[in-house]
C-alpha positions in Angstrom: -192.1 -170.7 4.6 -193.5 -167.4 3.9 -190.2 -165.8 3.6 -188.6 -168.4 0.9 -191.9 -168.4 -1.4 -191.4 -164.3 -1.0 -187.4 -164.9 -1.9 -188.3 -166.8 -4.7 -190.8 -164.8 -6.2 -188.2 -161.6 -5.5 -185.8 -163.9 -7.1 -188.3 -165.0 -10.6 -189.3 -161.5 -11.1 -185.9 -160.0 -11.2 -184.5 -162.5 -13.3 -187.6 -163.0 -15.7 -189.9 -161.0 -17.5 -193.3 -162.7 -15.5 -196.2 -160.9 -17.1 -199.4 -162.6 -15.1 -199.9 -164.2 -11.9 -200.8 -167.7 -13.4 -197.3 -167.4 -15.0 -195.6 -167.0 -11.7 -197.5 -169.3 -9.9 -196.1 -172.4 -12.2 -192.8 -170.9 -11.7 -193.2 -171.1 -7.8 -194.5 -174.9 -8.6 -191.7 -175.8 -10.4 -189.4 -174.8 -7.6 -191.4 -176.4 -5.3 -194.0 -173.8 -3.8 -197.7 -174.9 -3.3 -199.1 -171.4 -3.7 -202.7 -170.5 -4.2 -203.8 -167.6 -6.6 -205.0 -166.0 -2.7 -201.6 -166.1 -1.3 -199.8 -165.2 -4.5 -202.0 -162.1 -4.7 -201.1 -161.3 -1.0 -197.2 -162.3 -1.9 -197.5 -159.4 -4.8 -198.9 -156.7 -2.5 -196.3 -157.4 0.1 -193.3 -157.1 -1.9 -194.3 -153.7 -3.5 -194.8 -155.5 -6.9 -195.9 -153.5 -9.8 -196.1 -154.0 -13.8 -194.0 -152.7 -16.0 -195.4 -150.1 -18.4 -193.4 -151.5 -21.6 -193.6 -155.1 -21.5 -196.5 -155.2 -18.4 -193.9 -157.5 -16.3 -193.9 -157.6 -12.8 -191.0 -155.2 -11.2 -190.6 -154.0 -7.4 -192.4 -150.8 -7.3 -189.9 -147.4 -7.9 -187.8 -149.5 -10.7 -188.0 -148.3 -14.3 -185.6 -149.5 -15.7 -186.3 -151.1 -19.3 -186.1 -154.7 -20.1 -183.0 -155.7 -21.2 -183.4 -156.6 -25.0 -184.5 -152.9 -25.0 -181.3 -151.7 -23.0 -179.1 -153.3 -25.1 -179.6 -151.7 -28.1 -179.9 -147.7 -26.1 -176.7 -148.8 -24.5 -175.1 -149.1 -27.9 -177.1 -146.1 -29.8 -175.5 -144.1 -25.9 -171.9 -145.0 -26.4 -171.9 -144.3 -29.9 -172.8 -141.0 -28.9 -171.8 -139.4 -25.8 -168.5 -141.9 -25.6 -165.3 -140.0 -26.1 -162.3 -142.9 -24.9 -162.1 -144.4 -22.0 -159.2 -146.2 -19.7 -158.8 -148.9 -17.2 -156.9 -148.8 -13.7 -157.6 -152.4 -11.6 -161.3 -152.4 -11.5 -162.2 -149.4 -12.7 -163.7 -147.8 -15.9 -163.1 -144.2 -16.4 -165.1 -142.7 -19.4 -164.9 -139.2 -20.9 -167.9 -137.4 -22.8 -168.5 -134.1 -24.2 -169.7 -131.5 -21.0 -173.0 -132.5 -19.4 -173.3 -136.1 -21.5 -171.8 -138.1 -19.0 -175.1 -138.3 -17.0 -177.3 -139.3 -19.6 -174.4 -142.4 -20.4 -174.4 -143.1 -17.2 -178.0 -144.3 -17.2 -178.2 -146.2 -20.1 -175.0 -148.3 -18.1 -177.1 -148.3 -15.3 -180.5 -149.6 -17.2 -178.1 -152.3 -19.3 -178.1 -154.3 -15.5 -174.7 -155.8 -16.9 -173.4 -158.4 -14.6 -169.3 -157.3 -14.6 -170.3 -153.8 -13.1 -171.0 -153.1 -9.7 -172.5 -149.3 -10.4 -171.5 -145.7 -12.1 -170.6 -142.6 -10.9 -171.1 -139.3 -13.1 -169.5 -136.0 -13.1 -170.2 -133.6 -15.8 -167.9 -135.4 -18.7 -166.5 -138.2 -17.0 -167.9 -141.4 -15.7 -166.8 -144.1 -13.4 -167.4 -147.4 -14.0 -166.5 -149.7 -10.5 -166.5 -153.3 -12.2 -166.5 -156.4 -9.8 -162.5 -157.2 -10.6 -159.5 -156.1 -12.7 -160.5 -159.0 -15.4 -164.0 -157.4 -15.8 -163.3 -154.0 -16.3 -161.0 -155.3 -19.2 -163.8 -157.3 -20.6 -166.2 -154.2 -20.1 -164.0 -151.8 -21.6 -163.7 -154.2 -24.5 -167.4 -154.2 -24.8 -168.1 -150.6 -24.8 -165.0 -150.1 -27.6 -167.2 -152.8 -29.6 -170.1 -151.2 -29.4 -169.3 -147.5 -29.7 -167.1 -148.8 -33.4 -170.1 -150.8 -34.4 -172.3 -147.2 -34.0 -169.7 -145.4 -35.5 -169.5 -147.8 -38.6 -172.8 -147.8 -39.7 -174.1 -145.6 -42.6 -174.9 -142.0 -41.5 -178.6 -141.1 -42.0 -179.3 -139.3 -45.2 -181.8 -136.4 -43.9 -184.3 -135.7 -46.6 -183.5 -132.3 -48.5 -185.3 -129.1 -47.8 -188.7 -128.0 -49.2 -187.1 -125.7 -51.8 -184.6 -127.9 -53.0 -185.4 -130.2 -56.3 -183.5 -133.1 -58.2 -181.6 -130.8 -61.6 -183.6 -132.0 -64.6 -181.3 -133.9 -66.7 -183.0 -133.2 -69.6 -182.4 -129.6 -69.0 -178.4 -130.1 -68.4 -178.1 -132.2 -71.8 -180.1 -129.3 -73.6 -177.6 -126.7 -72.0 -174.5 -129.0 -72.9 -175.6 -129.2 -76.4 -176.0 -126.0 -77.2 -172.6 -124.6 -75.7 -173.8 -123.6 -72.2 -172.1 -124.4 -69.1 -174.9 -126.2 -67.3 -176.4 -125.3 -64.1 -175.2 -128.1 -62.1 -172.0 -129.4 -62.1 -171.2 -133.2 -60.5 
Protein backbone atom coordinates (compact mmCIF):
# COMPACT_ATOMS: atom_id res chain seq x y z
CA UNK A 1 0.00 0.00 0.00
CA UNK A 2 2.84 2.14 0.91
CA UNK A 3 4.48 1.88 -2.34
CA UNK A 4 1.25 2.89 -4.64
CA UNK A 5 0.18 5.98 -2.23
CA UNK A 6 4.27 6.92 -2.81
CA UNK A 7 3.64 6.20 -6.87
CA UNK A 8 0.93 8.31 -6.79
CA UNK A 9 2.12 11.15 -5.07
CA UNK A 10 5.48 10.75 -7.41
CA UNK A 11 2.97 10.58 -10.14
CA UNK A 12 0.64 14.18 -8.87
CA UNK A 13 3.63 16.10 -8.17
CA UNK A 14 5.30 15.58 -11.53
CA UNK A 15 2.35 16.16 -13.42
CA UNK A 16 0.81 19.11 -11.29
CA UNK A 17 1.95 22.11 -9.79
CA UNK A 18 0.81 20.87 -5.85
CA UNK A 19 1.76 23.80 -3.70
CA UNK A 20 0.66 22.46 0.05
CA UNK A 21 0.11 19.26 1.68
CA UNK A 22 -3.72 19.68 2.20
CA UNK A 23 -3.74 20.06 -1.65
CA UNK A 24 -2.13 16.77 -2.16
CA UNK A 25 -3.85 15.02 0.30
CA UNK A 26 -7.45 15.60 -1.61
CA UNK A 27 -5.64 14.58 -4.62
CA UNK A 28 -4.56 11.22 -2.99
CA UNK A 29 -8.44 11.06 -1.86
CA UNK A 30 -9.68 11.45 -5.09
CA UNK A 31 -7.62 8.50 -6.38
CA UNK A 32 -8.55 6.63 -3.67
CA UNK A 33 -5.82 6.94 -0.85
CA UNK A 34 -6.89 7.33 2.85
CA UNK A 35 -3.86 9.33 3.91
CA UNK A 36 -3.38 11.24 7.14
CA UNK A 37 -1.58 14.66 7.29
CA UNK A 38 1.13 12.17 9.59
CA UNK A 39 1.78 9.77 6.81
CA UNK A 40 1.72 12.34 4.01
CA UNK A 41 4.39 14.28 5.88
CA UNK A 42 6.45 11.02 6.16
CA UNK A 43 5.43 10.20 2.24
CA UNK A 44 7.19 13.86 1.47
CA UNK A 45 10.40 13.11 3.45
CA UNK A 46 10.81 9.74 1.82
CA UNK A 47 10.62 10.71 -1.62
CA UNK A 48 13.17 13.59 -1.38
CA UNK A 49 10.34 16.10 -1.97
CA UNK A 50 11.15 19.70 -1.94
CA UNK A 51 9.35 23.11 -3.02
CA UNK A 52 10.03 24.92 -5.76
CA UNK A 53 11.59 28.31 -5.29
CA UNK A 54 9.32 30.06 -8.21
CA UNK A 55 5.94 28.77 -7.84
CA UNK A 56 6.70 26.98 -4.07
CA UNK A 57 5.39 23.45 -5.72
CA UNK A 58 6.43 20.33 -4.61
CA UNK A 59 9.41 18.79 -6.90
CA UNK A 60 11.85 15.69 -6.11
CA UNK A 61 14.76 17.32 -4.58
CA UNK A 62 17.95 18.18 -7.24
CA UNK A 63 15.17 19.27 -10.10
CA UNK A 64 15.16 22.90 -11.12
CA UNK A 65 13.73 22.96 -13.75
CA UNK A 66 10.89 25.89 -14.16
CA UNK A 67 7.32 25.31 -14.46
CA UNK A 68 6.22 24.98 -17.71
CA UNK A 69 4.09 28.20 -18.50
CA UNK A 70 7.47 29.71 -17.68
CA UNK A 71 9.47 27.37 -20.06
CA UNK A 72 7.46 27.94 -22.73
CA UNK A 73 7.93 31.31 -23.33
CA UNK A 74 12.28 30.93 -22.57
CA UNK A 75 12.00 28.18 -25.07
CA UNK A 76 10.74 30.57 -27.61
CA UNK A 77 12.81 33.88 -26.53
CA UNK A 78 16.07 30.60 -26.89
CA UNK A 79 15.32 29.58 -30.34
CA UNK A 80 14.82 32.91 -31.57
CA UNK A 81 18.19 33.44 -30.54
CA UNK A 82 20.71 30.92 -30.56
CA UNK A 83 18.72 28.80 -33.51
CA UNK A 84 20.53 28.88 -36.79
CA UNK A 85 18.40 25.90 -39.04
CA UNK A 86 17.96 22.78 -38.29
CA UNK A 87 17.28 19.19 -40.14
CA UNK A 88 15.54 15.90 -39.62
CA UNK A 89 16.97 12.21 -40.26
CA UNK A 90 14.21 9.38 -38.74
CA UNK A 91 13.95 10.52 -35.18
CA UNK A 92 16.33 12.88 -34.95
CA UNK A 93 16.63 16.73 -34.61
CA UNK A 94 19.96 18.19 -35.45
CA UNK A 95 20.20 21.97 -34.63
CA UNK A 96 23.03 24.40 -35.46
CA UNK A 97 23.94 27.62 -33.35
CA UNK A 98 26.49 30.24 -33.37
CA UNK A 99 29.96 28.69 -31.33
CA UNK A 100 29.26 27.93 -27.69
CA UNK A 101 25.18 28.73 -27.86
CA UNK A 102 24.23 25.30 -28.39
CA UNK A 103 24.52 24.52 -24.59
CA UNK A 104 22.52 27.16 -23.34
CA UNK A 105 19.55 25.98 -26.16
CA UNK A 106 19.94 22.91 -25.17
CA UNK A 107 18.59 23.57 -21.69
CA UNK A 108 15.77 25.63 -22.37
CA UNK A 109 14.70 22.06 -24.64
CA UNK A 110 15.52 20.28 -21.66
CA UNK A 111 13.39 22.67 -19.04
CA UNK A 112 10.36 22.89 -21.86
CA UNK A 113 9.72 18.84 -20.54
CA UNK A 114 8.10 18.40 -24.19
CA UNK A 115 6.54 15.08 -24.53
CA UNK A 116 7.81 14.15 -28.40
CA UNK A 117 11.53 14.31 -27.12
CA UNK A 118 13.24 11.74 -25.43
CA UNK A 119 16.49 14.16 -24.44
CA UNK A 120 19.37 16.57 -26.09
CA UNK A 121 22.81 16.23 -26.67
CA UNK A 122 25.07 19.45 -27.11
CA UNK A 123 28.36 20.05 -28.71
CA UNK A 124 29.60 23.46 -29.12
CA UNK A 125 27.19 24.68 -32.14
CA UNK A 126 25.15 21.81 -32.71
CA UNK A 127 22.49 19.99 -30.85
CA UNK A 128 20.85 16.69 -31.05
CA UNK A 129 17.42 16.31 -30.46
CA UNK A 130 16.49 12.15 -30.09
CA UNK A 131 12.53 12.52 -30.52
CA UNK A 132 10.38 9.32 -29.60
CA UNK A 133 9.72 8.46 -33.59
CA UNK A 134 10.24 9.77 -37.18
CA UNK A 135 6.53 11.52 -36.92
CA UNK A 136 7.70 13.50 -33.81
CA UNK A 137 10.78 14.83 -34.85
CA UNK A 138 8.75 16.28 -37.86
CA UNK A 139 6.16 17.70 -35.55
CA UNK A 140 9.08 19.14 -33.26
CA UNK A 141 11.04 20.57 -35.99
CA UNK A 142 7.83 22.21 -37.12
CA UNK A 143 7.50 23.69 -33.69
CA UNK A 144 10.78 25.04 -33.23
CA UNK A 145 10.53 26.73 -37.05
CA UNK A 146 7.21 28.32 -35.50
CA UNK A 147 8.55 29.53 -32.75
CA UNK A 148 12.05 30.86 -33.85
CA UNK A 149 9.67 33.00 -37.00
CA UNK A 150 7.30 34.14 -34.36
CA UNK A 151 10.67 35.66 -32.38
CA UNK A 152 12.04 36.78 -35.36
CA UNK A 153 8.77 38.68 -36.43
CA UNK A 154 8.15 40.69 -33.71
CA UNK A 155 9.20 44.43 -33.58
CA UNK A 156 12.89 44.95 -32.63
CA UNK A 157 13.28 46.84 -29.26
CA UNK A 158 13.95 50.51 -29.76
CA UNK A 159 16.89 51.14 -27.10
CA UNK A 160 16.54 54.56 -25.66
CA UNK A 161 19.16 57.14 -27.20
CA UNK A 162 22.26 58.23 -25.42
CA UNK A 163 22.63 60.83 -22.73
CA UNK A 164 23.96 63.44 -25.13
CA UNK A 165 21.66 62.97 -27.78
CA UNK A 166 18.37 65.39 -28.04
CA UNK A 167 15.13 65.42 -30.33
CA UNK A 168 16.25 68.64 -33.34
CA UNK A 169 14.06 71.51 -32.36
CA UNK A 170 11.69 71.96 -35.10
CA UNK A 171 11.33 75.42 -34.46
CA UNK A 172 14.93 75.87 -35.04
CA UNK A 173 14.96 73.86 -38.58
CA UNK A 174 11.83 76.06 -39.88
CA UNK A 175 13.86 79.28 -38.68
CA UNK A 176 16.94 77.94 -40.67
CA UNK A 177 14.69 77.00 -43.79
CA UNK A 178 13.35 80.35 -43.83
CA UNK A 179 15.96 82.29 -43.88
CA UNK A 180 18.09 80.29 -46.63
CA UNK A 181 20.06 77.98 -44.46
CA UNK A 182 20.45 74.32 -45.02
CA UNK A 183 19.17 73.02 -41.72
CA UNK A 184 21.03 71.02 -39.26
CA UNK A 185 19.12 67.90 -39.62
CA UNK A 186 18.08 66.42 -42.58
CA UNK A 187 15.14 63.47 -42.69
Amino acid sequence: MKARRQSAIREIVEHEAVRSQDQLRRRLIAQGFDVTQATLSRDIKDLGLVKRATDGAYQPAGLDAPTEPAALPALSRALGQYMQSLDVSQQLVVMRTGPGQAALLALAIDRARLPAIIGTIAGDDTILVICRDARAARTVANEFEGFAEKREASPPRVRKPWIGWREPDRREERGARRQGAEPAIRR
